[in-house]
N, C-alpha and C positions, 0 to 999 in steps of 0.2 A: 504494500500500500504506500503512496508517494506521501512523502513528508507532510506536504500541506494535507490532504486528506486528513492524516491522524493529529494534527496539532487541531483541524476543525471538530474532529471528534470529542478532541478532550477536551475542548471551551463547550461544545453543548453540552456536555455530561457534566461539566460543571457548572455550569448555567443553571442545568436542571435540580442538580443537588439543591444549589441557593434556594430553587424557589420552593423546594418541598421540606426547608428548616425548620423548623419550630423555634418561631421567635421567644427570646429571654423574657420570661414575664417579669412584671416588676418588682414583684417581692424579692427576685434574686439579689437585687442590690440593697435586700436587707435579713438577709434569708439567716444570717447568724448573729441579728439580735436574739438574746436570752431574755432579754426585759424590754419592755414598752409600757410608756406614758400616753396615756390617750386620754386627749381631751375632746370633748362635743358641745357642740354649744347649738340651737334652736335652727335660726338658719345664719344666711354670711351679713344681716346684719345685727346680729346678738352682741351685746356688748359683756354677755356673761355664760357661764357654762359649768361642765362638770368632770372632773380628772378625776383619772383609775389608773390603777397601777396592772399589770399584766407580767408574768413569770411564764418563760416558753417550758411545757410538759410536754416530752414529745414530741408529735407535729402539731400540735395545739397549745394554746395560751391559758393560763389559771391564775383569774384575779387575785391579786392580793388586798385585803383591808378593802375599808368602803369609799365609797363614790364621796369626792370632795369638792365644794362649791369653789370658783376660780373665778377673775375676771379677763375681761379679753381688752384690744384695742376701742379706742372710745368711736370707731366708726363699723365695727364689726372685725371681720378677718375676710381675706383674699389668698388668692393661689400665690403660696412662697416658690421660694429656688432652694429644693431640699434634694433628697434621695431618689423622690417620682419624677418620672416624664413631666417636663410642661403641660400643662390643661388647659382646655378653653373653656370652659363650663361654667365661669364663675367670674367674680371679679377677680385683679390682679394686682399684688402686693407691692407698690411703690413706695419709695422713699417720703418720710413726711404725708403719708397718708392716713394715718391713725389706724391704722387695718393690723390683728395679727395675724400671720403666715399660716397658709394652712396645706399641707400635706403632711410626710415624714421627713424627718430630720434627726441627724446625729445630735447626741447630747456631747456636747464638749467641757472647758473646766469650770468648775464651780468656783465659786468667789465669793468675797463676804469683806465685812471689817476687822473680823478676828485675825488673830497669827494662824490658826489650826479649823478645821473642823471634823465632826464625825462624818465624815461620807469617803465609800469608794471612790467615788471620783477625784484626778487630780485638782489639787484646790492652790488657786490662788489667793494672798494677803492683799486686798487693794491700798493704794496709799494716796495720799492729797494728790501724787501727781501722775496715776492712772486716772485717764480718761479711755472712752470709748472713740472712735473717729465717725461722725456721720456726715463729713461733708466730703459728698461726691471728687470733688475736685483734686480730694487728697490722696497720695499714694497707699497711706493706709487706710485707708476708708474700709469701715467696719471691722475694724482691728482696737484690742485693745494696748495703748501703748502708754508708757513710762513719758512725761514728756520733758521731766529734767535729764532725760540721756537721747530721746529724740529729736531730732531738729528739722523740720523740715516745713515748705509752705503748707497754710490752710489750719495748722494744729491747731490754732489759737481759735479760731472758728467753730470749733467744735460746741455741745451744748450738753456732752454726755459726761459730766466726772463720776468718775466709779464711787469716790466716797464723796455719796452725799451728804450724809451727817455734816461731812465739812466746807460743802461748797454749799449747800441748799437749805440751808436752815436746821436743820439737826434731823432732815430727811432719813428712816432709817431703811425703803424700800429695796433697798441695795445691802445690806446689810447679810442678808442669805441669799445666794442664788445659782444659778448655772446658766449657761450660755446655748442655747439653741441654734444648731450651725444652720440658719438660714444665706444666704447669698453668702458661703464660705470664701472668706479672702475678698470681698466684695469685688469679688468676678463680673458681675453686673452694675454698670454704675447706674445709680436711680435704682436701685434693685432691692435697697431698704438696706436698713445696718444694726447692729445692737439689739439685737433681740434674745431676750432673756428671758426665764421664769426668775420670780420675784416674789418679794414679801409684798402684800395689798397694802394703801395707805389705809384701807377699813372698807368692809363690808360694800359690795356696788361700787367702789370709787374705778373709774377704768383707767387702762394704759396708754403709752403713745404707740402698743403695736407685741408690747410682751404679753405672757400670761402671770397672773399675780395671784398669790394666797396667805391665808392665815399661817401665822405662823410655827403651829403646832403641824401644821398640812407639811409646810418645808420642811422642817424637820423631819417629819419620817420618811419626806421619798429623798431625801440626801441622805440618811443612815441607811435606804436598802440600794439607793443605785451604785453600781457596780462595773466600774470602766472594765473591767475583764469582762463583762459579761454583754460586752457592745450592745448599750441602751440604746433605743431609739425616743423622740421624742414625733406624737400624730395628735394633728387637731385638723378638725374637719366638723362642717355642718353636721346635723341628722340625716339630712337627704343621702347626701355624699358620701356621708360611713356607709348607711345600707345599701347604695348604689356600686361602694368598691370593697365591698368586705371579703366576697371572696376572692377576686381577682385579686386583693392584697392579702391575701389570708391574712384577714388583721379577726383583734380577737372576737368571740360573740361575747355583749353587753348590752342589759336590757336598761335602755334609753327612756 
C-alpha cells in the first residue's frame, strides 16, 4: 500500500477514535475532594443561604453536623471562575458587583488575626500591612500581599486590608477565615478578587461578594477542614444544585 494511502488511513482512524471519546465530565476536576462545603441559597438573587458540611464515603458524600445559616453578596451571587466549565445560565460574577461566586472552588489558606489556629488548613497570621489586591490594574490583583516588602503600582489603591480590627474600626469580620480560590491568580481581570468565607458582622448583614457566618459556625468547619483531604468549596442556587447534582455528583441534601 503506497505511503500516502496509509498515512490517510491513520488520520481517519484517528479522527474516528476522537469522535467516539467520552468527554471528561466535570466532577473529574474535583473527583479527589474528601470534603465539600456547600452552600444554597433560594435563587441568584438571595442575599442569604445555608452551609453543610459533606465527608466523601465511598462514591458518595455523608453530611457532617447540621445545616448552618450564612450570608451571601449584598446583590445575590453569579457564575464565578472556579473548578466548573464556564456557564451561561445565570448571571456572571464581576469585579465590584456585590454578587458571590457560585460554582466549585478550591479552598485555599485560612487566615485570621491570631499567630495560630485550630484548623487543617495552612493558616496565615494577617498583619497591618496585609492587604488583599482588588484593583484590576495591579499585577497582583487578587493576591494577598505584605505591602511593607511589596512595591509596586496601584497597591495603595486597594480597599481590602486583611486586618480590619486595625484599618476599619475595630472590624472583626476578618478575624477567622479562609480564602475561596475564585479567579485564582486573578487570571481574569474584572473577574472579581478577595473572596472569602468570613465571620458575619450579625445576623442578615450581607457581603461585598464573600460568604459570612457566626462565629461558632467558623469555628467548627476550620477545626474539621483538612488541606490533605482537598476540600472543595460549592455555592449554587436551589434551581442549579438540582439541575447539576448529578452531572456533578455533588452530594444529596434536603433543601
Amino acid at each position: 500500500m503506497p505511503l500516502r494511502r496509509i498515512a490517510a488511513l491513520l488520520l481517519t482512524l484517528s479522527l474516528a477514535a476522537c469522535a467516539h471519546r467520552v468527554a471528561e465530565p466535570d466532577s473529574a476536576r474535583w473527583a479527589d475532594a474528601r470534603q465539600l462545603v456547600l452552600v444554597t441559597s433560594a435563587d441568584w438573587s438571595a442575599t442569604d443561604g445555608e452551609l453543610r458540611r459533606f465527608e466523601r464515603e465511598g462514591d458518595g458524600w455523608k453530611q457532617v453536623g447540621d445545616a448552618v445559616p450564612v450570608t451571601l453578596g449584598r446583590n445575590g451571587s453569579g457564575w464565578g471562575l472556579g473548578l466548573n466549565p464556564q456557564r451561561g445560565d445565570g448571571p456572571v460574577k464581576r469585579e465590584g458587583d456585590g454578587k458571590a461566586p457560585a460554582g466549585v472552588f478550591a479552598i485555599g489558606t485560612a487566615f485570621g488575626y491570631a499567630d495560630r489556629a485550630g484548623t487543617g488548613l495552612r493558616y496565615q497570621a494577617m498583619t497591618t500591612n496585609d492587604w488583599c489586591i482588588d484593583v484590576p490594574a495591579s499585577n497582583y490583583y487578587n493576591r494577598i500581599i505584605d505591602r511593607s516588602v511589596v512595591k509596586a503600582p496601584y497597591l495603595d489603591q486597594s480597599s481590602e486590608p486583611m486586618r480590619r480590627d486595625l484599618h476599619a474600626d475595630g472590624d472583626q469580620r476578618y478575624r477567622e477565615g479562609f480564602v475561596i480560590e475564585h479567579n485564582e491568580g486573578g487570571a481574569a481581570r474584572q473577574g472579581g478578587s478577595c473572596i472569602f468565607a468570613h465571620l458575619w458582622k450579625g445576623p442578615g448583614e450581607t457581603t461585598a461578594g464573600c460568604t459570612a457566618m457566626a462565629p461558632a459556625s467558623m469555628d467548627a468547619l476550620l477545626a474539621w477542614l483538612d488541606a490533605r483531604r482537598k476540600p472543595v468549596f460549592v455555592l449554587l442556587p436551589k434551581a442549579q444544585y438540582l439541575a447539576l447534582k448529578q452531572r456533578w455528583q455533588l452530594p444529596e441534601a434536603s433543601l
